[in-house]
Structure formats: structure tokens, C-alpha cells
C-alpha positions, 0 to 999 in steps of 0.5 A: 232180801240179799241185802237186808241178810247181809249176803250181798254188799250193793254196788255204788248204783244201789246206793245211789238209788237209796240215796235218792229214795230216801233222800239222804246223803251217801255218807249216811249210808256208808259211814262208819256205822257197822250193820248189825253183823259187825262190820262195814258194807263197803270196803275201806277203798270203796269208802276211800274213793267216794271220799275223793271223789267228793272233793273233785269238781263236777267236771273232774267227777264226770272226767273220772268216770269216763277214765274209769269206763275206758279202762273197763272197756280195755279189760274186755277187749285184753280178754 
């Protein structure tokens, strides 16, 4: 409901979970189309890092990822 009104924008696994409902790529879902309030739901680094992370290998993807969870775990321990 949130996201048909245009009130919250989904998180990366949102849009995974549309794209494997619908069987559609992420692409469709976060291209330049604009929703029917006139803009984008992702920003324009949330589309940038999608991008670039379609162009890394698996390995290189999974390699982010983990890179990525570990600088969220420190955030939390400097807190």
C-alpha cells in the first residue's frame, strides 16, 4: 500500500522479490521510467551501484556484498 502511494521507496530486497514474482529483470524495475508522481523511486547512486554491480563477476558480487556487510557491522560496534 505504502508503495503503490508513492509514500515509501522499497529496498533492494523488495525489488529482488518483484523481480522474481514477476520475472522480470531489476532493470524494468529501475529504469528510467518515472512513477506516476514524476520521479524515480531509486536515487540516482542506487541506480549507479546496481549498474556496477551488473558488470562484476559473481564472485566479485558476492565479494561486494560481504565487504559491504562488514562496514555495516563496524557502524554498529562505533556506536
Amino acid at each position: 500500500m505504502r508503495l503503490s502511494k508513492a509514500i515509501a521507496n522499497p529496498s533492494l530486497d523488495t525489488l529482488l522479490a518483484i523481480k522474481k514474482k514477476f520475472k522480470c529483470s531489476i532493470d524494468d524495475l529501475v529504469s528510467d521510467v518515472e512513477n506516476n508522481l514524476g520521479y524515480s523511486l531509486l536515487s540516482e547512486e542506487e541506480v549507479l551501484l546496481l549498474k556496477l554491480n551488473k558488470s562484476l563477476t559473481q564472485f566479485d558480487r558476492k565479494e561486494v556484498l560481504e565487504i559491504i556487510k562488514l562496514k555495516i557491522e563496524l557502524r554498529k560496534m562505533e556506536k
